[in-house]
Residue frames as qw, qx, qy, qz and C-alpha x, y, z in Angstrom:
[[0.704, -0.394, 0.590, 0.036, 109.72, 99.29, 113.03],
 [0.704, 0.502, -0.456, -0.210, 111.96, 97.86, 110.07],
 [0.823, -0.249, 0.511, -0.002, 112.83, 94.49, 110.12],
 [0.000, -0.516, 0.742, 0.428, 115.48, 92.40, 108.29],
 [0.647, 0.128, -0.480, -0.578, 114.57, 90.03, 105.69],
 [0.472, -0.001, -0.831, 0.295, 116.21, 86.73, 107.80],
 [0.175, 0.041, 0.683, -0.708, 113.87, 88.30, 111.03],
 [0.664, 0.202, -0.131, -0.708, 110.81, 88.40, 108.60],
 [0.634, 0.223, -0.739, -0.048, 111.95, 84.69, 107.68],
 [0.065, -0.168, 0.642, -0.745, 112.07, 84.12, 111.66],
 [0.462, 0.212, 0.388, -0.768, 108.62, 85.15, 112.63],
 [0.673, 0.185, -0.303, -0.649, 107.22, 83.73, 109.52],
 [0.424, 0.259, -0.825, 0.269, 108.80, 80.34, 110.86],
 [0.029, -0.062, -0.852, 0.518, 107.78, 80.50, 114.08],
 [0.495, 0.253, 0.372, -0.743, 103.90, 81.73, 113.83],
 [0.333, 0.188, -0.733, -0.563, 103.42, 79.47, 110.72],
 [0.320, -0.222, -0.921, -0.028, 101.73, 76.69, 113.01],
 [0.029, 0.391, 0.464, -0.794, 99.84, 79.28, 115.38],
 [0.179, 0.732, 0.583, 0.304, 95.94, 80.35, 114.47],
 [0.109, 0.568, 0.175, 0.797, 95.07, 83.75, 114.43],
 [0.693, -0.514, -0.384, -0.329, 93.19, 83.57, 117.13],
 [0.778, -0.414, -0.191, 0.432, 96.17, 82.10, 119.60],
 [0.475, 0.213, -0.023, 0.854, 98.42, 85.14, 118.29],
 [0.244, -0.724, -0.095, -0.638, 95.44, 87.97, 119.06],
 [0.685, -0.684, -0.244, -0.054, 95.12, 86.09, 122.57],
 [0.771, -0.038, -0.087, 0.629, 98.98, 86.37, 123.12],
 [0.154, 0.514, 0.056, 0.842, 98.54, 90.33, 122.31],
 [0.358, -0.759, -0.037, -0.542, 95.78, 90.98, 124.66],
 [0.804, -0.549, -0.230, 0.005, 97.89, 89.02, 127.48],
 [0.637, 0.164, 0.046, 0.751, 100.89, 90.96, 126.57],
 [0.083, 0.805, 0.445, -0.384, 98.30, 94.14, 126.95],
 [0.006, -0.171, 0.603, 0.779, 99.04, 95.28, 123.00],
 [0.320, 0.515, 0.755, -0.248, 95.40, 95.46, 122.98],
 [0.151, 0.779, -0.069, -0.605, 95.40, 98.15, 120.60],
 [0.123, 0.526, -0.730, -0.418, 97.84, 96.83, 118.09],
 [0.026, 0.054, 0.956, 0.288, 96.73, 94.25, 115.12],
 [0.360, 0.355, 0.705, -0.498, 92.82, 95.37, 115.72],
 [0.043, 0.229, 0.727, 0.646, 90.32, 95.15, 112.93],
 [0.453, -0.119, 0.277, -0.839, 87.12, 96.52, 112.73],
 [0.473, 0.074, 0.862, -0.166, 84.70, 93.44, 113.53],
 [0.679, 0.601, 0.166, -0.387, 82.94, 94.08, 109.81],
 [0.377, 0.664, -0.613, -0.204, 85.69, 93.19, 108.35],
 [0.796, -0.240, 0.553, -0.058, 85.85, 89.40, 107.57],
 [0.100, -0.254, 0.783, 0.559, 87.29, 86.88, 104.97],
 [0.607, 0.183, -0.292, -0.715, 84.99, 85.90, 101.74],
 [0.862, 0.162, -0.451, -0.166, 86.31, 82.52, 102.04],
 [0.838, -0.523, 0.150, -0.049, 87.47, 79.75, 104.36],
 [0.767, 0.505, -0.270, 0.291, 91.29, 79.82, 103.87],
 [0.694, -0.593, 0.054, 0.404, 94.73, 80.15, 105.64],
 [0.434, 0.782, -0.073, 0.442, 97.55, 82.79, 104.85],
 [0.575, -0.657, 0.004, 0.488, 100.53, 83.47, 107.31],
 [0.320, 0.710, 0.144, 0.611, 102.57, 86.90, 106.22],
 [0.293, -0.340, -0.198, 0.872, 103.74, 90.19, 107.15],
 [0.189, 0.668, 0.502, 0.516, 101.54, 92.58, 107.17],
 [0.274, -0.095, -0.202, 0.936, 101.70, 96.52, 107.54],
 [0.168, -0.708, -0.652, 0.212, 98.69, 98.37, 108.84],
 [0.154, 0.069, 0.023, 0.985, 98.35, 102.02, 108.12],
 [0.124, 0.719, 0.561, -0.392, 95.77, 104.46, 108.84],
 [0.165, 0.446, 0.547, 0.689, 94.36, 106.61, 105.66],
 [0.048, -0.587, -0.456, 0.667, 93.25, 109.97, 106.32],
 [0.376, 0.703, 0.554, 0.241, 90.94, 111.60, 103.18],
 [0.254, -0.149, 0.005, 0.956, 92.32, 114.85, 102.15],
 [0.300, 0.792, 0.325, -0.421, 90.40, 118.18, 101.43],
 [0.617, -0.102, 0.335, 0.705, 91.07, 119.07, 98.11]]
């Protein structure tokens, strides 16, 4: 999915006041239960706030 820069501007706009939390619940009631998941070991070091685009990939180790 490619987005323009003014839709990135957009979204960053409109989820700016929204926790993490309200956006995950919005996914699983949307049933995009899949999409945006972390594994649950993964947390922040510190108490902090950060709104963004971010792009998820999946890394597969080669044989070399």
């Amino acid at each position: 999915m490619t987005i323009s820069k003014e839709e990135r501007q957009e979204l960053l706009i409109l989820f700016s006041d929204l926790r993490v939390a309200d956006v995950r619940d919005g996914m699983d009631w949307m049933m995009q239960h899949i999409q945006g998941s972390l594994y649950p070991d993964i947390r922040p070091l510190w108490r902090t706030r950060a709104v963004g685009i971010a792009k998820t990939v999946r890394f597969y180790p080669s044989r070399g």
